[in-house]
N, C-alpha and C positions, 0 to 999 in steps of 0.2 A: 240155580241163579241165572245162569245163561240158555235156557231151552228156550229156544223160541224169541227170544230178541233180534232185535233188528240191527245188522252195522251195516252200512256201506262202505265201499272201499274205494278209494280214486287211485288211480297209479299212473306217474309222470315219469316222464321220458328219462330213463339214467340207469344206471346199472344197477344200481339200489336196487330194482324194479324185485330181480329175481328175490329177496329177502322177503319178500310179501306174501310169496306163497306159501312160506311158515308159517306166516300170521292166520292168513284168508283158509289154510288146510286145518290150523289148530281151534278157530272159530266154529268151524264146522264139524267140525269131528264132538265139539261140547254140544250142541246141539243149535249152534246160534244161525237166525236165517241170514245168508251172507251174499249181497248181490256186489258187482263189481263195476268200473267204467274205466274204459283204458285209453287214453289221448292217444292221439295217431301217432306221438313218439314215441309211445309208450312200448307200444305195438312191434318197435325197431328193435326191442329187447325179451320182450314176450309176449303171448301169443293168448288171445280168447278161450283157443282150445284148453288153454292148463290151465287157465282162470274156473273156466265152467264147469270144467274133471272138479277140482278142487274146491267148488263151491258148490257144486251138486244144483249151477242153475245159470245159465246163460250169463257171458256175459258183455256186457254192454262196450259199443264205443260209438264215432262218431257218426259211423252209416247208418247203428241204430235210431242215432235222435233226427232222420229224417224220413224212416218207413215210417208208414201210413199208422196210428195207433189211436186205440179207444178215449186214452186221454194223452197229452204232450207228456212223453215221456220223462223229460227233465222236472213237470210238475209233482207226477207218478211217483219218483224215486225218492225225489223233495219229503215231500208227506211221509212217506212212506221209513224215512232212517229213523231210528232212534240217535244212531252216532255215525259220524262221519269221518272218517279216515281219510288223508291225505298222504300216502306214499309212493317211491320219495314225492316232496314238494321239491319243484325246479324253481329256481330264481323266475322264471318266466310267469307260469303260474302263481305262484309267489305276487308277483306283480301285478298281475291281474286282481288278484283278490283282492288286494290292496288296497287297489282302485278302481272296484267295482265293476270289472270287467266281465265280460260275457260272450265269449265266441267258439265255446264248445259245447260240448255236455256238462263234460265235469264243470266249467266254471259255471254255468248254466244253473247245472242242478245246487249247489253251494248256494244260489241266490234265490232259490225258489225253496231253500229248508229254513229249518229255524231253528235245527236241531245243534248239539255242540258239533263241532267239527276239529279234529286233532290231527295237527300238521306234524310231518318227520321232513325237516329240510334231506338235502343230500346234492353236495354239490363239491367242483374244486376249492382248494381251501381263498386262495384269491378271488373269487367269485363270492363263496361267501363272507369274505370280510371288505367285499365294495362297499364303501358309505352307502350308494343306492339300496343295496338289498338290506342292509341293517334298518334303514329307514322305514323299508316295508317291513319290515319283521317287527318293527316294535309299532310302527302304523297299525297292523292287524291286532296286537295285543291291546291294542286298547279297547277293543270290541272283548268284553267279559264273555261271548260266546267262544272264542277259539283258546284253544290248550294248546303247550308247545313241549313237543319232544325232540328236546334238544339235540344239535348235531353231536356225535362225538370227534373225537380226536384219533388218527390210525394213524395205517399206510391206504390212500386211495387209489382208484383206479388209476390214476394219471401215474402213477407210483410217488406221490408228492405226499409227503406225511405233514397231517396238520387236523386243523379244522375240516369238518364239513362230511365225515363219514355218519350214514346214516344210522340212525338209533337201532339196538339191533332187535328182532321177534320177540327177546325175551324181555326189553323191556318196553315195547310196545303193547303186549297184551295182556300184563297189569295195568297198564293205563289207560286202554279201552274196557276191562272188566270195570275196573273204578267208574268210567264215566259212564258205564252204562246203569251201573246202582245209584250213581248221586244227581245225575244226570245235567251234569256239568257244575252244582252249586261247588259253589269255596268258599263254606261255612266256618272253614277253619282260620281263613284269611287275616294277620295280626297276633294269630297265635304262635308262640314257642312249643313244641313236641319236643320235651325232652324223653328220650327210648334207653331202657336199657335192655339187651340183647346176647344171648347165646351161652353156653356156659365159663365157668373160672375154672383152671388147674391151680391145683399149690403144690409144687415141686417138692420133692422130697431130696432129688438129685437132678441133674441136667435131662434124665429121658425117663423119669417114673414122676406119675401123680397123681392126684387124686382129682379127679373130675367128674361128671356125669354126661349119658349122651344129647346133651341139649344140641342142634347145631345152630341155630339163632333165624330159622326160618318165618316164626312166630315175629320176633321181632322186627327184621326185616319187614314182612308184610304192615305192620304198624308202621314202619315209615314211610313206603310207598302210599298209603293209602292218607297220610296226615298230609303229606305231600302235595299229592294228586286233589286235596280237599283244599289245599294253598294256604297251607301252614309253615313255618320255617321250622326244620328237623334237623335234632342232633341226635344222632345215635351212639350211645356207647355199648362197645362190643365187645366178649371173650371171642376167641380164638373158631374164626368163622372159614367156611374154604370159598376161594376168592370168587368162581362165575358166582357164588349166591349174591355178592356184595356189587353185581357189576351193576344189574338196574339202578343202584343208588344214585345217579346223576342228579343234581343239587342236593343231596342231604349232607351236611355238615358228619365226617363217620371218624369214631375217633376211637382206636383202640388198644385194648388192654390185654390182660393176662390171667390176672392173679385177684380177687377182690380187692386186697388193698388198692390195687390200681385204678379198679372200678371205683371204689369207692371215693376215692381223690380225684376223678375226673367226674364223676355224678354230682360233689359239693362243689367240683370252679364249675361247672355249665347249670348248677341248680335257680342260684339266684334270674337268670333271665328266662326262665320255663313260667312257663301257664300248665303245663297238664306235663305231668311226669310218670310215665307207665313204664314200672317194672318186671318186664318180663322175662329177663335173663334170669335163669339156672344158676344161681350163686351156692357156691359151695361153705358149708356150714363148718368145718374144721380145714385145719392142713397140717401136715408134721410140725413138729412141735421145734426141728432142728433141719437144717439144709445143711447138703452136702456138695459144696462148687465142683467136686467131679464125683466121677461115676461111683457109683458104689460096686464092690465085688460082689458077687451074690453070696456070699459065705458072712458077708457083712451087714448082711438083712438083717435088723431085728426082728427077734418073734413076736414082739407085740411092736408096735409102731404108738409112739410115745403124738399126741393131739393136741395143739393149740385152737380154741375159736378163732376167729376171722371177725373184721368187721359188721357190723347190723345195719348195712348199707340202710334197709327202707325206716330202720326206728332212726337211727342218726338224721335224715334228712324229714323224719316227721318231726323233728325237733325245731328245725328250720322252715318250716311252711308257713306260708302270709298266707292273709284271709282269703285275696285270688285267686292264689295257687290246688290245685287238684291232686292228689298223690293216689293213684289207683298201682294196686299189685296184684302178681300173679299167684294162684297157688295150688301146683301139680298134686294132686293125690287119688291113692288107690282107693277102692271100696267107697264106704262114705265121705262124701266131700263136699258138702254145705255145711254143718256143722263146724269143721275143722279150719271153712273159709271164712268163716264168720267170726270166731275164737282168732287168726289171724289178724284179720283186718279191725277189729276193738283194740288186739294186742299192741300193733304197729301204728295203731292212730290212720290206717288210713281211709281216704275219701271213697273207695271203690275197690272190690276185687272179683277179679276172674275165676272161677275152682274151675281146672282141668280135671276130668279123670283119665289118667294116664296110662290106666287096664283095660281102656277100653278100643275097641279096633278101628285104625286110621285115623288117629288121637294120641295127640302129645309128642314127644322128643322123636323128630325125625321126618316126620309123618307132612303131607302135603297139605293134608286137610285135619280139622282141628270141631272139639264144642267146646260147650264151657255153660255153667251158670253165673254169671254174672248177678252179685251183689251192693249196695251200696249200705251207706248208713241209715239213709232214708227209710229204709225196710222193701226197698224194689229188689226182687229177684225175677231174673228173666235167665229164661231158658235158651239155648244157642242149638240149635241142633246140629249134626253135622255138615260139615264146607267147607268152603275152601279157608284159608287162613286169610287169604286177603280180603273175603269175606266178614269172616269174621272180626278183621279188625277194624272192616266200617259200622259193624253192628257193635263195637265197644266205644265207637268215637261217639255214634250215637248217642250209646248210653249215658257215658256222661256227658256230652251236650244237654242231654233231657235233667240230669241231675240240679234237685234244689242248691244255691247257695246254702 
């Protein structure tokens, strides 16, 4: 997906600077061409030298954009991005862009692309909460060409904990993979993504239950990517470990345990969804009796007595208006069209995914993911293997393209 594409990277003056070279190291290492431009502040924090080690290609700053060259180099790089990276964005720069400004390279090169460009502020938290810089922040959003990775909240350099810590590799480079597949559209813009995500336990006692190993990565990625497509996402989640859930910065994440709980938070967040994709691991039974403390082991039953659990996707196909979308997921071994297609008639729904879950770097755990994808329509498309965030722009598509 990434060989060969083109990001550029800007990098401004602040201590942030150093977090870039995860990004600008992990770019290149996938195969992606990755040039660099460093402001002369920049420079006070790092160095050309580990930019060009780590990008396997010179890289640029302001002495550059005055040697002698074949063509104006800020026009060169212009042309040249598919995406444009801004890390950190300084309130200064910031400013500039704002207002049309042009007195370096980097700002230079921003006015000579046309490519998207995705800004990562990074500043003190009273800097960035001056009326002036808010004003620029939301000035530039109003150009549908710039994305925004939002600051977070820490402990910053100044040791003042607030606003204004810069976003971090990990969730900068799902959101540069995304814009370089969609290539800045926000086709999803108006839409509700409702997700459901990871697997359920049902206790049988406070520390046994019965689960499976979903960890809700598949999911996640469906949100990042409805997100990033500029859709408003809520996630509901079984029991996830916490750095997977950190990229989530604006998705509504709301989570649970147990299916009943899934279940009762999928019906209050259903009525305001447009497209509801369930790809959480819900578990089919649970003990039939709980025990509020432990059990002895001498106390184990030899058979373990089974209750069903909710029909989370048939109960909310009961619910579905003629708008609304209801696509699901369905993990299986061996053959798995047939059994997805017997599913999705079964459950009433709009769309589903067959995983097969036997097959290698594929399904519950795994980074990367296929799938066939089905609809009612009679479309069956092939997913090869990818990444997961990948593949959940290739299911947004899907039903994008799907008939009413």
């Amino acid at each position: 997906m990434f060989e060969g594409r083109r990001v550029l990277v800007g990098i401004g003056g602040g201590i942030a600077a150093y977090k870039v070279c995860a990004v600008v190291s992990a770019l290149a290492k996938a195969g992606t061409e990755v040039r660099v431009i460093l402001t002369h502040s920049a420079q006070q924090f790092i160095t050309p030298l580990t930019l060009s080690t780590l990008s396997r290609h010179s890289a640029y700053t302001d002495d550059s954009f005055w040697q002698a060259q074949s063509r104006p180099l800020h026009i060169a790089l212009g042309e040249w991005a598919e995406i444009f990276l801004i890390a950190p964005l300084t309130a200064n720069t910031l400013a500039k862009l704002a207002h049309g400004m042009a007195d370096n390279l980097l700002t230079n090169t921003v006015l000579a692309s046309t490519c998207p460009v995705l800004l990562a502020p990074a500043m003190n938290t009273d800097m960035w909460q001056q009326q002036t810089v808010q004003n620029n922040w939301r000035s530039l959003h109003s150009d549908p060409r710039y994305h925004a990775a939002h600051p977070g909240e820490g402990v910053l350099a100044c040791d003042r904990v607030g606003a204004g810590r810069m976003a971090e590799p990990e969730e900068l480079l799902p959101q540069v993979r995304s814009l370089l597949y969609t290539h800045g559209k926000r086709d999803l813009a108006g839409k509700h993504i409702l997700i459901s995500a990871g697997g359920t336990r049902e206790y049988l006692d406070p520390v046994r239950f019965i689960g499976n190993p979903s960890t809700g990565k598949m999911g996640i990625a469906l949100a990042q990517a409805a997100l990033y497509r500029g859709a408003t996402v809520t996630l509901v989640h079984g029991p996830i470990s916490r750095p997977l859930l950190a990229p989530l910065r604006g998705v509504r994440v709301v989570p649970v345990t147990d299916a009943a709980e899934m279940h009762k938070a999928m019906q209050a967040y259903f009525c305001e969804a447009d497209w509801i994709v369930m790809s959480a691991a819900v578990a089919d039974v649970k003990p039939a009796t709980y025990s509020a403390e432990k059990l002895p082991k001498h106390q184990l039953p030899d058979r373990l007595p089974l209750s069903p659990v909710p029909d989370i996707v048939a109960d909310l196909a009961k619910l579905k208006q003629p708008h609304q979308k209801l696509i699901g997921f369905a993990a299986q071994t061996g053959e798995i069209i047939r059994p997805a297609l017997e599913k999705m008639q079964r459950k009433q729904l709009d769309a589903i995914a067959a995983n097969p879950i036997d097959q290698p770097k594929s399904g519950f755990g795994s980074d990367t993911n296929q799938a066939v994808l089905l609809d009612r329509g009679g479309r069956v498309v092939k997913i090869p293997i990818g990444s997961k965030l990948q593949m959940a722009h290739q299911l947004f598509d899907f039903v994008g393209e799907m008939k009413n």
